[in-house]
C-alpha positions as CSV (number, residue, x, y, z in Angstrom):
1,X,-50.9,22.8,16.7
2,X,-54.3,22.3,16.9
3,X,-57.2,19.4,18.0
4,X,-57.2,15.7,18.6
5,X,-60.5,14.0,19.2
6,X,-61.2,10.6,20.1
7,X,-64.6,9.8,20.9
8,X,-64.6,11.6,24.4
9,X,-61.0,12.8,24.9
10,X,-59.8,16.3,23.2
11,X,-56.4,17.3,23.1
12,X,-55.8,21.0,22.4
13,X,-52.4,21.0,21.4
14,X,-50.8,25.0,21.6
15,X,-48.3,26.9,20.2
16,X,-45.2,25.9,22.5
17,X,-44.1,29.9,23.4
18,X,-47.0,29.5,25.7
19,X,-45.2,27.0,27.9
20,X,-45.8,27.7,31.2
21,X,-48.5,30.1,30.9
22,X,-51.5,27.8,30.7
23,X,-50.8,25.1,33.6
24,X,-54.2,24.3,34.7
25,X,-55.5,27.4,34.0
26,X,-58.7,26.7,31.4
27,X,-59.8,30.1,30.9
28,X,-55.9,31.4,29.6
29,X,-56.1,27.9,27.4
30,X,-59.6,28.8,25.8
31,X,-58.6,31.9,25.0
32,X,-55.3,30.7,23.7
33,X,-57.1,27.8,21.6
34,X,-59.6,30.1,19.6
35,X,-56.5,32.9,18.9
36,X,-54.6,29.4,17.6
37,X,-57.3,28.3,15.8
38,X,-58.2,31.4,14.2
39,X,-54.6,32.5,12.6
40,X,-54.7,28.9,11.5
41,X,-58.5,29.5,9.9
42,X,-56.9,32.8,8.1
43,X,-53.7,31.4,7.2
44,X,-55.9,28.3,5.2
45,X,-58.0,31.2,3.4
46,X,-54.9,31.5,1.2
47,X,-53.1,28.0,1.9
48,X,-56.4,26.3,0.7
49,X,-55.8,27.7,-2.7
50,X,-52.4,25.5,-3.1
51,X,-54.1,22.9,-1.8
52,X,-57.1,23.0,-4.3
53,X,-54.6,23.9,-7.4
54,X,-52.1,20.8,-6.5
55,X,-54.7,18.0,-5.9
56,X,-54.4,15.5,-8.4
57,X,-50.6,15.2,-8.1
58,X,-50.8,14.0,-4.8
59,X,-51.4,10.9,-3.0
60,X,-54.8,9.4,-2.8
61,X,-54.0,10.1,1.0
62,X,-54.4,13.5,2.4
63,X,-52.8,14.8,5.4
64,X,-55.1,15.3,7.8
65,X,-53.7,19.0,8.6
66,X,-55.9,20.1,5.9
67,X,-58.9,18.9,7.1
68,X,-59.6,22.5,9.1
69,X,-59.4,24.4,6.0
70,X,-61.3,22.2,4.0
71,X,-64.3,22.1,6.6
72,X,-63.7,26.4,6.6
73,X,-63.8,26.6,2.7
74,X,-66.7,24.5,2.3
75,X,-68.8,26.3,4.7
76,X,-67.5,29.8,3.1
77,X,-68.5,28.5,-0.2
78,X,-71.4,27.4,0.8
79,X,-73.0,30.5,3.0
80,X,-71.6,32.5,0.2
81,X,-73.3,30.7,-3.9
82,X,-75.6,28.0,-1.9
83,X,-75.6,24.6,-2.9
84,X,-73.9,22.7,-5.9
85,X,-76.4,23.4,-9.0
86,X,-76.6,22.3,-12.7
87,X,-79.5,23.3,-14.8
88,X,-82.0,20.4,-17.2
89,X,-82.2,22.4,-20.0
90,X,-86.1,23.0,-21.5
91,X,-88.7,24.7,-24.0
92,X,-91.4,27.0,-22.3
93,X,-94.0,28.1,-24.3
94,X,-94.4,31.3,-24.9
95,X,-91.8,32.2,-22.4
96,X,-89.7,35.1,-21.4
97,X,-86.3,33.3,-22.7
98,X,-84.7,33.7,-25.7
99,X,-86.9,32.2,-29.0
100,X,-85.6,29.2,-30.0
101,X,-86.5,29.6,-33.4
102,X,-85.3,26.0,-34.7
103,X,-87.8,24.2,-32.5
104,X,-90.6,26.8,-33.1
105,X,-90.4,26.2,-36.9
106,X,-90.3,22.5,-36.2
107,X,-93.1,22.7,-33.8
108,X,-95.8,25.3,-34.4
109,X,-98.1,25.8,-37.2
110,X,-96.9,29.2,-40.0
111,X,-99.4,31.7,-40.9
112,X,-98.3,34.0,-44.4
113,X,-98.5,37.4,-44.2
114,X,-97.6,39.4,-47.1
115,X,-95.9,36.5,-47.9
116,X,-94.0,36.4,-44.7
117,X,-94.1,33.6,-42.3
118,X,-96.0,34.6,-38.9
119,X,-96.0,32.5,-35.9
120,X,-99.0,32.8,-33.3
121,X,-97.0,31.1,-30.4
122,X,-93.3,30.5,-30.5
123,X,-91.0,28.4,-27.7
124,X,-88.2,30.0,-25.6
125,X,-85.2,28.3,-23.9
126,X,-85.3,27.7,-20.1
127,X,-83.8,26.1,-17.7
128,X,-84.6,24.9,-14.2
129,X,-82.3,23.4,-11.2
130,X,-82.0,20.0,-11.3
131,X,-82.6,18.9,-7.5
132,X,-82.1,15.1,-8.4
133,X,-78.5,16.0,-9.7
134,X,-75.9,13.7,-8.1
135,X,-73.3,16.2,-7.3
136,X,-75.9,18.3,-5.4
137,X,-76.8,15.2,-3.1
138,X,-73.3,14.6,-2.4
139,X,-72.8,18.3,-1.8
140,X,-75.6,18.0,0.9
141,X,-74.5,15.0,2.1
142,X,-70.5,16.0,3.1
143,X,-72.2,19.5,4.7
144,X,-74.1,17.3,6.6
145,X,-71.1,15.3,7.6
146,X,-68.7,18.8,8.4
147,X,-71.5,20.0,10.3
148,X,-71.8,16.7,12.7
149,X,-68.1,16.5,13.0
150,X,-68.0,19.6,14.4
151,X,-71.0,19.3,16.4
152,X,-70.2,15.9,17.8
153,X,-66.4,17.9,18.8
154,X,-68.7,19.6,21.4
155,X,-65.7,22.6,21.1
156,X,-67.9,25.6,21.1
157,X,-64.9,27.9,20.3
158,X,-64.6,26.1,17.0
159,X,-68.0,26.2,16.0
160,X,-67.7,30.0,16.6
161,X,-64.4,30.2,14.9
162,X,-65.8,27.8,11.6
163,X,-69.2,29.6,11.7
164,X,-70.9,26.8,11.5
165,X,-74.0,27.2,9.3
166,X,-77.5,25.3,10.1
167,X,-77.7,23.1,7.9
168,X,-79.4,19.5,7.9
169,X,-80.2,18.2,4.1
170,X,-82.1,15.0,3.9
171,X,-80.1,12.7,2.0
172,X,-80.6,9.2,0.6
173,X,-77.2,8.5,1.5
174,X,-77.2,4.8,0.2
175,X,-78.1,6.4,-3.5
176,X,-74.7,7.6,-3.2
177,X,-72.6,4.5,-3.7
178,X,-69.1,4.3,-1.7
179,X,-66.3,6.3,-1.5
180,X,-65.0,4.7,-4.7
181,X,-68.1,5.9,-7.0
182,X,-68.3,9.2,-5.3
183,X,-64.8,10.2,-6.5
184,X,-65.3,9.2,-9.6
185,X,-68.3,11.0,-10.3
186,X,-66.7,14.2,-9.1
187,X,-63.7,13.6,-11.5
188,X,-66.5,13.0,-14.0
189,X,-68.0,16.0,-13.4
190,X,-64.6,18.4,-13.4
191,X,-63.9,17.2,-17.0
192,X,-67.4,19.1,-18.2
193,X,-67.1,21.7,-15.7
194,X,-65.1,25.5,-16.7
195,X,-66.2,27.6,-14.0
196,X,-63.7,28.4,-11.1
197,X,-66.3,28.2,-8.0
198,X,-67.3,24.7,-9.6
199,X,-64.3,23.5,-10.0
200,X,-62.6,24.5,-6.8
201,X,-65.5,23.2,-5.0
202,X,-65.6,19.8,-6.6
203,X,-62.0,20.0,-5.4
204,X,-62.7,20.4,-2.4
205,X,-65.2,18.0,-1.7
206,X,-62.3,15.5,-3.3
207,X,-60.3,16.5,-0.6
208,X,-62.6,16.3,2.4
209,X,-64.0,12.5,1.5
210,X,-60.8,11.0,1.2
211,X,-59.7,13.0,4.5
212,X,-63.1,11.8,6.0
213,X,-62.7,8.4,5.5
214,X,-59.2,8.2,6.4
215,X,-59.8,9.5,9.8
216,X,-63.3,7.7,10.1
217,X,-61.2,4.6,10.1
218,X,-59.0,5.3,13.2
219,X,-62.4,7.2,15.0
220,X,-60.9,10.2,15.2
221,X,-61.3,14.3,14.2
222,X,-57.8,16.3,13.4
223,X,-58.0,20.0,13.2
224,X,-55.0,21.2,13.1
225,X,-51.2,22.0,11.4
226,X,-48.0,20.0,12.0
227,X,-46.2,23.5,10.4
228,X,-47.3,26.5,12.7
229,X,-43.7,28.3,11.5
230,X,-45.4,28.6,8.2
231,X,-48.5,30.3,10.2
232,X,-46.0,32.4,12.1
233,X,-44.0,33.4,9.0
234,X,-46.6,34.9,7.4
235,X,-47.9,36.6,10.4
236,X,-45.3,38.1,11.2
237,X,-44.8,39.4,7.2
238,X,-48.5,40.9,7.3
239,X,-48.2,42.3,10.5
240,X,-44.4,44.2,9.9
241,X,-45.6,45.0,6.6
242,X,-43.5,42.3,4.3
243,X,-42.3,44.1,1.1
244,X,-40.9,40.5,-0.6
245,X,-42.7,38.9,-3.3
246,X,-41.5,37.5,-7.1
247,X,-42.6,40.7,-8.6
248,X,-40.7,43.3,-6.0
249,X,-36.6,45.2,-6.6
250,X,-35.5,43.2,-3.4
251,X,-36.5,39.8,-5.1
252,X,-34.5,40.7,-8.1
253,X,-31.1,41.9,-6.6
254,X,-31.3,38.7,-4.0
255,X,-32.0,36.2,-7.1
256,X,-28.9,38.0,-9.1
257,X,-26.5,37.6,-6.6
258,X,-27.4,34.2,-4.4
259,X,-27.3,32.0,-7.6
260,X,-24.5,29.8,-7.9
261,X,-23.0,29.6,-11.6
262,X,-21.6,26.1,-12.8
263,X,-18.8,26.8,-15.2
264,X,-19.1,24.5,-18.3
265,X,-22.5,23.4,-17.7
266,X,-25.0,25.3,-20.3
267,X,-27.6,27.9,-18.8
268,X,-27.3,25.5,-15.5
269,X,-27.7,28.1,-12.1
270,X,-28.4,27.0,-8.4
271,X,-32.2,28.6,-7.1
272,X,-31.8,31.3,-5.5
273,X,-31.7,32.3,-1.8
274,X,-34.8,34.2,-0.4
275,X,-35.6,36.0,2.5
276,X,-38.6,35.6,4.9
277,X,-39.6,39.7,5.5
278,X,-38.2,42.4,3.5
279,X,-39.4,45.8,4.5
280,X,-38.5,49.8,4.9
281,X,-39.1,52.6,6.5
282,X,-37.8,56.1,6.0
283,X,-35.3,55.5,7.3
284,X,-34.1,51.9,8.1
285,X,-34.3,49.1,6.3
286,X,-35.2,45.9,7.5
287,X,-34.3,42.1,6.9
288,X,-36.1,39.8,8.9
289,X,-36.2,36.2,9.7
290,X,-39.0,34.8,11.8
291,X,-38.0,31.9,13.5
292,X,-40.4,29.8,15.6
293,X,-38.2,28.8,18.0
294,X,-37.9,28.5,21.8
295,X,-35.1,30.7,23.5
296,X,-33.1,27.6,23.7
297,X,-34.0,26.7,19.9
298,X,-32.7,30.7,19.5
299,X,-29.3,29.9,21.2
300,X,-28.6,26.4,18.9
301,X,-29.4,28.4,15.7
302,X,-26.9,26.7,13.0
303,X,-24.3,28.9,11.7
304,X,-26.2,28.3,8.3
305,X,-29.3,30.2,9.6
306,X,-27.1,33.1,10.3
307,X,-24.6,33.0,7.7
308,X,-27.9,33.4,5.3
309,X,-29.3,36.6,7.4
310,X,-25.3,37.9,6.4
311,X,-25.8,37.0,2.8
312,X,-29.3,38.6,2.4
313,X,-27.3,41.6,4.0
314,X,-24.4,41.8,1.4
315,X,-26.8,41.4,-1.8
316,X,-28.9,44.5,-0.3
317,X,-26.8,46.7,1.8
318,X,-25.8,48.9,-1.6
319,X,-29.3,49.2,-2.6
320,X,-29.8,52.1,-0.6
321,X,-26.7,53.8,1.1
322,X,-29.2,56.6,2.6
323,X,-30.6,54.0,5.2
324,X,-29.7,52.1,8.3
325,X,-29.9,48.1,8.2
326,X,-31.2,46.0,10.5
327,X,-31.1,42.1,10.7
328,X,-33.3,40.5,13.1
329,X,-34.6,37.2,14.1
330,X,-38.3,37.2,15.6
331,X,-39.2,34.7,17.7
332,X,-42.7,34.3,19.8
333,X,-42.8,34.4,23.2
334,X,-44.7,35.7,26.3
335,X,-42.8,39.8,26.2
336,X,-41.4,41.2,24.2
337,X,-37.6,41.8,24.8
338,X,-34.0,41.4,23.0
339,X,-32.6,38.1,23.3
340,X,-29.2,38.8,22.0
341,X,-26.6,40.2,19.5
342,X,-25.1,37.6,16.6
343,X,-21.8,38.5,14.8
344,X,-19.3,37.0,12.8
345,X,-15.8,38.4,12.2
346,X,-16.1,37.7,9.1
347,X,-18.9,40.0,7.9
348,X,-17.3,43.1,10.1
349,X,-19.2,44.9,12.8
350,X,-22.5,43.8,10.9
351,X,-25.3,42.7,13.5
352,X,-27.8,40.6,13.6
353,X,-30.1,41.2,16.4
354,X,-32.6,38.2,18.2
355,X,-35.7,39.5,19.2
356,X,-38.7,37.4,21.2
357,X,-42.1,40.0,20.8
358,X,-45.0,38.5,22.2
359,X,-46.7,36.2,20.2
360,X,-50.4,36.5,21.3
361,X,-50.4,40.0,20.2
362,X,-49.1,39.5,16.8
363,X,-51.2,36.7,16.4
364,X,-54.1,38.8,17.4
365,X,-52.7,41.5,15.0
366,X,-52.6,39.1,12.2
367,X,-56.1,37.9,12.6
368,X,-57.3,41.9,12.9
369,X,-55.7,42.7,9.8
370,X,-53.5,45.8,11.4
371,X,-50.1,46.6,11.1
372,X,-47.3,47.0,13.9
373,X,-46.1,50.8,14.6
374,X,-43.1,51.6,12.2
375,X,-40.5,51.8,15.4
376,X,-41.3,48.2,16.6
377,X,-38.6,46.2,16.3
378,X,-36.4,49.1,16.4
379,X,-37.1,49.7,19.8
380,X,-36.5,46.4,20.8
381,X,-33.1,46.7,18.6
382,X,-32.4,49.2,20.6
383,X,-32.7,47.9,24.5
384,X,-29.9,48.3,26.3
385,X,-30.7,45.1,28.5
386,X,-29.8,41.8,26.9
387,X,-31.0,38.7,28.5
388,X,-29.4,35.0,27.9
């Protein structure tokens, strides 16, 4: 999901639930594009993080994917602390720093006073930007390039989207020295460098000039994702209100129970299983699995998927014998309606219900920030018309 461009082609690639809603109709497919775009932009805001934390055990080649988040956090970073900056450190005369009292001795003449040493001027530390400072060329010199990218793209929904800042640094650009010498001085730099906004910006400019140059060899500008289920995972989690994480009960009664044991082997245990959406309300409790599937992806779901949804199920359904269960799938689609019932003989009269909502709206829900109404899904749980 996302953009393709090639000198003067663009190819806006969509979610696929919006098949057959956006045939030759370019007002539906703008508006489609920048909702894309912009759960992708707030989905990177925390992906980029990863991304930052893991470079340096990855390939010297970068998946272009990340290039939208890359071009997003260095804008961000920049609109928010300015440009790269490291400081020449100095004397001032008679300044308002701190007295540096080991260069004053050295460099001024003592008067006594009652025996005690007086000094008529004394020097303070200072310290001034240093504008020459390599990293702070180079810093100008890739906004310069994330700017023309997306300028050149001629897109004006992502230059809205990316807030594009107006920026044009003059740059001697052949000071810089090729891609080669340019990584090096920023791996230079992180092994001096112990702030967190330095470091994940140096990072980050790592990551955007070997992307850059990759894609400046084929001609072409990728802004985009090859995993939007990832994007419509956690979507859906913010939007239902997703109570799962390391820290929470649910993660610790699923990890006990869906670890396999190895008799004979010494402290050895399978990972554990773990759930996509775990949430409750007063009085139903909800295990969810959001699957970004077609309806005919829904109806070749391998018995694996399900059995899973069944075991999730069993490790929770004691935890609290007050409340209802429900087990869903959520798939996006264009309404919202339920797809079907699953069962297996096995696991009893247990259910697991297939729901399609419509994705636009959670999207749009995701990118808001809000929340879906408590009774969501269990009104759709609860439609008496099932369509195959």
């Amino acid at each position: 999901m996302g953009l393709i461009c090639v000198e003067d082609l663009i190819i806006a690639v969509l979610p696929k639930y919006l098949e057959g809603t956006t045939h030759k109709d370019n007002e539906i497919n703008k508006k489609n594009l920048t909702l894309t775009m912009k759960s992708l932009k707030k989905y990177n805001r925390v992906s980029i993080d990863e991304q930052l934390e893991t470079l340096g055990k990855q390939e010297e080649k970068y998946k272009f994917n990340n290039m939208f988040a890359i071009i997003d956090f260095l804008f961000k970073d920049y609109v928010e602390y300015n440009l790269y900056e490291n400081y020449i450190e100095k004397y001032e005369l008679n300044g308002e720093g701190e007295i540096n009292w080991e260069y004053t001795i050295e460099s001024e003449t003592a008067y006594l006073s009652n025996k005690r040493p007086i000094y008529l001027n004394c020097w303070t530390n200072d310290s001034e930007s240093n504008d020459g400072d390599f990293i702070r060329s180079l810093h100008k010199h890739i906004l310069n390039l994330c700017v023309k990218r997306i300028i050149d793209s001629e897109i004006q929904q992502i230059t809205e989207i990316l807030e594009v800042p107006e920026v044009s640094f003059t740059v001697e650009e052949e000071s810089l020295g090729e891609l080669e010498y340019q990584v090096k001085m920023i791996d230079n730099e992180l092994k001096i460098q112990y702030g967190e906004r330095k470091i994940r910006l140096l990072k980050a400019m790592k990551l955007f000039l070997n992307n850059h140059n990759y894609e400046a060899d084929e001609n072409i500008l990728l802004l985009g994702t090859t995993t939007f289920h990832t994007i419509w995972e956690k979507a859906c989690g913010d939007v239902l209100g997703n109570e799962y994480n390391d820290h929470s009960q649910h993660h610790k009664i699923i990890s006990e129970k869906t670890k396999a044991h190895w008799k004979d082997l010494k402290d050895h245990k399978s990972s554990a299983m773990r759930p996509d959406i775990v949430y409750k309300t007063k009085d139903i409790f909800y295990i969810v699995d959001a699957k970004y599937y077609t309806e005919k992806g829904i109806k070749d779901l391998g018995v694996q998927d399900i059995a899973k949804q069944y075991m999730y199920h069993q490790a929770l359904e004691n935890k609290d014998e007050k409340k209802e269960y429900r087990n869903i799938f959520i798939s996006p689609g264009n309404k919202d309606k339920r797809f079907s019932e699953i069962t297996m003989p096995l696991f009893g009269n247990k259910i697991i219900y297939s729901v399609i909502v419509k994705g636009n709206e959670l999207l749009q829900k995701y990118v808001d920030g809000k929340r879906e109404k408590e009774e969501y899904l269990l009104k759709l749980c609860n439609e008496n018309t099932i369509i195959y």
